[in-house]
C-alpha positions in Angstrom: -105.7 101.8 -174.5 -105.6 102.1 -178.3 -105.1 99.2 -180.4 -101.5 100.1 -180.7 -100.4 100.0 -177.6 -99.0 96.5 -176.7 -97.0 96.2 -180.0 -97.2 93.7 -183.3 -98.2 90.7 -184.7 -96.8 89.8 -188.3 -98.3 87.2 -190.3 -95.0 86.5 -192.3 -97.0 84.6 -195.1 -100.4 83.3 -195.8 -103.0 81.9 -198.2 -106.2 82.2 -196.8 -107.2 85.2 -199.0 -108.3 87.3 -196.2 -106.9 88.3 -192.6 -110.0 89.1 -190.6 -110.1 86.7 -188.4 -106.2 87.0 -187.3 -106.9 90.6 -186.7 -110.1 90.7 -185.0 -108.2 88.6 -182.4 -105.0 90.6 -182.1 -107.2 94.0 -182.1 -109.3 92.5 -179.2 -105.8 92.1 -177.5 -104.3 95.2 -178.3 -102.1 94.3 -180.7 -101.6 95.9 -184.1 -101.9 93.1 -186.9 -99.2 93.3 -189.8 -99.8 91.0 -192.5 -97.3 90.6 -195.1 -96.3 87.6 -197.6 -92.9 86.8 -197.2 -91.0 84.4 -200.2 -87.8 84.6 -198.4 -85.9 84.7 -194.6 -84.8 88.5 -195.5 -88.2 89.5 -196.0 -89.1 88.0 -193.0 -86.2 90.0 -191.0 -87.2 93.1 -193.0 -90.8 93.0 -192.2 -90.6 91.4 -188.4 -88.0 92.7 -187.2 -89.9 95.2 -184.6 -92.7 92.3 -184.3 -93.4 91.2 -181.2 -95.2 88.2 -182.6 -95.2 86.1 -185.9 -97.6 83.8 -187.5 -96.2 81.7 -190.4 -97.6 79.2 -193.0 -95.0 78.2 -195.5 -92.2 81.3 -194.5 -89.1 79.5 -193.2 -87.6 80.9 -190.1 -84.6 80.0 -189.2 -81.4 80.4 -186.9 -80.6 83.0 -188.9 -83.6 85.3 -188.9 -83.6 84.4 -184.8 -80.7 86.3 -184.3 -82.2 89.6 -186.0 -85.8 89.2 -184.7 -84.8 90.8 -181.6 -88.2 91.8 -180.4 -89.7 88.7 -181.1 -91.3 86.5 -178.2 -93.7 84.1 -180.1 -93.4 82.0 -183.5 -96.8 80.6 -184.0 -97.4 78.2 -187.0 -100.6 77.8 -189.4 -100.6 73.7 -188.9 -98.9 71.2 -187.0 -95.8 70.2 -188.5 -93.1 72.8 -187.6 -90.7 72.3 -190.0 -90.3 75.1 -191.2 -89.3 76.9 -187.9 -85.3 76.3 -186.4 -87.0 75.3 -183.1 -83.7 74.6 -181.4 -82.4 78.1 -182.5 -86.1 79.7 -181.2 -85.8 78.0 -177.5 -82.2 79.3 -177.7 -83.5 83.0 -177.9 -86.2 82.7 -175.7 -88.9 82.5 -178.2 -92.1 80.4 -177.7 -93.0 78.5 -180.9 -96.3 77.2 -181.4 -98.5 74.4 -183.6 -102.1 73.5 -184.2 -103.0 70.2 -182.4 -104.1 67.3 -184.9 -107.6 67.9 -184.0 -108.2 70.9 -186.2 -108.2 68.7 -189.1 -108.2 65.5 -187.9 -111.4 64.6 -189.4 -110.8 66.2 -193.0 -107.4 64.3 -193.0 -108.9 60.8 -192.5 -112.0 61.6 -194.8 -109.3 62.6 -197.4 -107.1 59.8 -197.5 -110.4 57.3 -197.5 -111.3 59.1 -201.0 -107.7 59.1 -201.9 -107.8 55.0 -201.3 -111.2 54.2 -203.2 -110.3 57.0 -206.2 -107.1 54.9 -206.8 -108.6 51.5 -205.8 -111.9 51.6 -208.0 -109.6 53.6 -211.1 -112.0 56.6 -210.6 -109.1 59.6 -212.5 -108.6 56.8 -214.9 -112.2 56.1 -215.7 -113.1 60.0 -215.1 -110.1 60.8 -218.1 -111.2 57.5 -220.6 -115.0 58.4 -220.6 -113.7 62.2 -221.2 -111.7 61.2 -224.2 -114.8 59.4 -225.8 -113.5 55.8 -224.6 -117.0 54.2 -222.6 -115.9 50.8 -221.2 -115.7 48.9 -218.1 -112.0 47.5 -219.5 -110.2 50.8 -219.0 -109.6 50.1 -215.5 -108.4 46.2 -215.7 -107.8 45.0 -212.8 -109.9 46.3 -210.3 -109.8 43.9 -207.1 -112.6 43.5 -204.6 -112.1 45.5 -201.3 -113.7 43.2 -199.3 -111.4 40.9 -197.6 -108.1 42.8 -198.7 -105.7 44.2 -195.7 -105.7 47.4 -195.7 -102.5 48.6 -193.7 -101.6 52.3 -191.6 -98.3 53.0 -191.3 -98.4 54.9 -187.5 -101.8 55.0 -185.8 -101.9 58.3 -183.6 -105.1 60.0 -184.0 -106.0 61.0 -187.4 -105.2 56.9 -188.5 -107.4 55.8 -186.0 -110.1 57.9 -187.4 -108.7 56.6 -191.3 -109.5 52.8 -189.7 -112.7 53.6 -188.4 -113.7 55.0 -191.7 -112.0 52.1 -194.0 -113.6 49.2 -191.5 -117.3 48.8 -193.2 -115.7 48.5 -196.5 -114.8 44.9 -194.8 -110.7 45.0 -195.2 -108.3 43.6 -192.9 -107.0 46.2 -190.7 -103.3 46.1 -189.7 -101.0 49.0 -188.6 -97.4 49.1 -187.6 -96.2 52.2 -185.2 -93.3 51.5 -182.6 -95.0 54.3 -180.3 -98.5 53.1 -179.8 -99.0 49.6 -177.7 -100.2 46.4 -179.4 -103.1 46.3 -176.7 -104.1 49.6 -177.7 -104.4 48.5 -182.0 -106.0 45.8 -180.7 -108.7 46.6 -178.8 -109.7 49.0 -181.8 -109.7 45.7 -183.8 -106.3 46.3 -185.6 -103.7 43.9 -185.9 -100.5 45.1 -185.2 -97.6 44.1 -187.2 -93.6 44.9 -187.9 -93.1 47.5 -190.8 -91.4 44.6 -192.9 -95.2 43.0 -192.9 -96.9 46.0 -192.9 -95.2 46.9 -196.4 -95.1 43.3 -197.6 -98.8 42.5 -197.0 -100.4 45.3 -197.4 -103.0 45.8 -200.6 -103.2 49.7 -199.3 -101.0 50.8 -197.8 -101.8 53.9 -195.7 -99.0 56.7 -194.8 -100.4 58.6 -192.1 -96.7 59.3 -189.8 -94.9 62.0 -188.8 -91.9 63.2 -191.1 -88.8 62.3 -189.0 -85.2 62.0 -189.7 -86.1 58.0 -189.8 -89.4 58.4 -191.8 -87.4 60.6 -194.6 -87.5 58.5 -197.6 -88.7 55.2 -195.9 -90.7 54.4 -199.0 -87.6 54.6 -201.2 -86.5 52.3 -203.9 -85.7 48.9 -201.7 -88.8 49.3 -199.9 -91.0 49.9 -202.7 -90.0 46.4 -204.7 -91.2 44.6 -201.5 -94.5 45.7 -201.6 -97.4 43.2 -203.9 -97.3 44.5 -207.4 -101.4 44.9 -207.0 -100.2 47.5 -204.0 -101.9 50.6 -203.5 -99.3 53.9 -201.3 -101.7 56.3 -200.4 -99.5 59.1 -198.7 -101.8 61.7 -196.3 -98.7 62.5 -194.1 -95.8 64.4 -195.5 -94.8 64.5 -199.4 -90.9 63.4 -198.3 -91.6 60.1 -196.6 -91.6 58.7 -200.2 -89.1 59.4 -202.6 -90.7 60.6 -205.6 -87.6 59.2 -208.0 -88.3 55.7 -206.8 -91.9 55.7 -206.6 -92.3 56.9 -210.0 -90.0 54.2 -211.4 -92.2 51.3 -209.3 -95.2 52.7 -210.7 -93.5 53.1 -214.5 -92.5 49.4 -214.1 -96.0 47.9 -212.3 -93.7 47.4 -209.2 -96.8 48.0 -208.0 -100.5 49.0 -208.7 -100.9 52.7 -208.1 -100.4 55.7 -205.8 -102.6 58.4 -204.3 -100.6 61.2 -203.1 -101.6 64.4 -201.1 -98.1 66.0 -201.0 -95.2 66.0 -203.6 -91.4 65.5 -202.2 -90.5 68.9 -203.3 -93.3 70.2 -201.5 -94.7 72.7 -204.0 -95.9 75.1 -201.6 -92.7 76.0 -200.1 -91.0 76.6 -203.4 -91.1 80.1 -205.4 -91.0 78.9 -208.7 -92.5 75.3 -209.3 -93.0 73.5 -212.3 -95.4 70.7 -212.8 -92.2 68.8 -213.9 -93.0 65.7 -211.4 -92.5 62.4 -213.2 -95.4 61.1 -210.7 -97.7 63.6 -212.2 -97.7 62.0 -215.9 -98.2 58.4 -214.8 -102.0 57.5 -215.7 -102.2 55.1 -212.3 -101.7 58.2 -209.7 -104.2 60.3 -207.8 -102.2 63.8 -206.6 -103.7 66.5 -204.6 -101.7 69.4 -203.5 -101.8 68.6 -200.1 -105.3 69.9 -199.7 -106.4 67.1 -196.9 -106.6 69.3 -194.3 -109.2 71.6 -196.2 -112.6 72.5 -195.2 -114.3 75.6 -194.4 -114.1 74.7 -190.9 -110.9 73.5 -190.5 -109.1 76.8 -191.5 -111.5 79.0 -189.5 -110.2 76.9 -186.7 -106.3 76.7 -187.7 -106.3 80.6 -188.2 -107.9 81.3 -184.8 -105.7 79.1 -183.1 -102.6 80.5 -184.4 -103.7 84.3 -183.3 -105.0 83.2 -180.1 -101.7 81.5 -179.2 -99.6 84.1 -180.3 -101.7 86.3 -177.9 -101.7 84.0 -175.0 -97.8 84.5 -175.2 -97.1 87.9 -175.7 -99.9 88.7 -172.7 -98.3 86.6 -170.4 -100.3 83.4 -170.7 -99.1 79.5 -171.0 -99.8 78.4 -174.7 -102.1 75.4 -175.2 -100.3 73.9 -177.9 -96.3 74.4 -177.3 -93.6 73.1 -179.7 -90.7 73.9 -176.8 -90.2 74.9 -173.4 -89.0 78.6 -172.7 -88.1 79.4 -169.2 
């Protein structure tokens, strides 16, 4: 058997800067490896169109491009959230879709959003751009509040927030979490007080976004939510860029609605657009922390989010049960 013989994989897009790993896994298989980097659905048709397989990291494929990937048996996705795939349309054709499990970066996640919290708590970018400037004074930062003491509040607590309130517990807050999925007994046992979202966003002096993007969750932190946090409030956001309205978030932080935001993803998602411009009101505002949603990075963790995308794409196409489905395909 040549490497040839059981047909192709197509990476539709990626950013890793190399493709070795994918392809020593699909070789192994005997699969050809195609890797491409598609800006549009129609380069996605014209490239995948004989592909028996597709890996994707920011390429949108939708019910559109379903209908014209004929050959196409597996959709497997660099990450967890699977947005970016029409997952109704792919159980419709018979095509297996696939994620990453939280796991693969569950602990660079939580590790992120605890230096996202202190950097906007203890005025770090503020200090760091002051002392830069030639201004050397502990007043630049007014007020800074003691953590100790202060409730520091998750919004959802599935795996990667438990691990954020493990991490944010020796720093002596008050740890409280509101998610309608997870029990009360379950919070409380790891020593979190459960509470409704209205208290969870009215009590909270950090506030800690680590949920799922939902049809609910769109925009939850809008305008009428923001005013009813404490103006001392800190919105850290390690979960997806459109649970908070940028619009409205920028004006509470304009107007000392409240205290300051640390942000790992935009609303408009930067990534997934071909043209971005750093034209973001949040990014001008001296009292915000933005990364471009880099949380998940290690070394590690993409060695492990690129072998598990290959390795469930080949699971598929050879006949095997994924480990990590997004549907059911009979």
């Amino acid at each position: 058997m040549t490497h040839t013989d059981r047909g192709t994989i197509m990476i539709a897009d990626s950013d890793f800067g190399d493709v070795d790993i994918e392809r020593a896994i699909a070789e192994e298989a005997g699969f050809t490896l195609e890797a491409r980097q598609c800006t549009s659905e129609e380069e996605v048709i014209r490239y995948g169109r004989d592909a028996e397989g597709i890996l994707t990291q920011y390429a949108h494929i939708g019910a559109g491009a379903m209908d014209e990937l004929r050959n196409c048996r597996v959709i497997a996705r660099y990450g967890t959230g699977v947005d970016i795939v029409d997952v109704d349309a792919a159980t419709r054709h018979g095509i297996q879709v696939t994620n990453a499990p939280n796991d693969w970066c569950a602990d660079e996640v939580a590790d992120h959003a605890i230096a996202l919290w202190l950097c906007a708590a203890r005025k770090i970018n503020q200090y760091d751009a002051a002392t830069r400037a030639g201004e050397w004074q502990w007043q630049t930062g007014e007020p800074i509040w003691r953590l100790r003491g202060r409730v520091f509040g998750i919004l959802g607590f599935g795996a990667i927030a438990r691990l954020i309130a493990e991490r944010a517990r020796p720093f002596g807050v008050q740890l409280r979490s509101h998610d309608p999925f997870v029990s009360a007994d379950q919070m409380l046992r790891q020593g979190v007080l459960p509470v409704s979202f209205d208290d969870l966003v009215e009590d909270s002096d950090y506030l800690v976004i680590q949920a799922p993007l939902t049809p609910d969750t769109h925009h939850l932190f809008d305008r009428a939510t923001l005013a009813r946090m404490k103006p001392t409030a800190v919105l850290v956001n390690t979960a997806r860029g459109p649970i908070v309205e940028d619009a409205a978030l920028a004006a509470a932080l304009a107007d000392r609605t409240i205290g300051g935001a640390a942000l790992d993803d935009l609303e408009e998602e930067p990534a997934k657009r071909r043209d971005w411009r750093p034209d973001n009101p949040l990014l001008r505002l001296p009292n915000t922390v933005i990364t471009p949603h880099a949380a998940y990075y290690s070394e590690q963790s993409l060695q492990a989010v690129r072998a598990i995308a290959a390795q469930e794409a080949v699971r598929v196409l050879t006949g095997h049960r994924p480990q990590s489905p997004v549907n059911s395909v009979t």
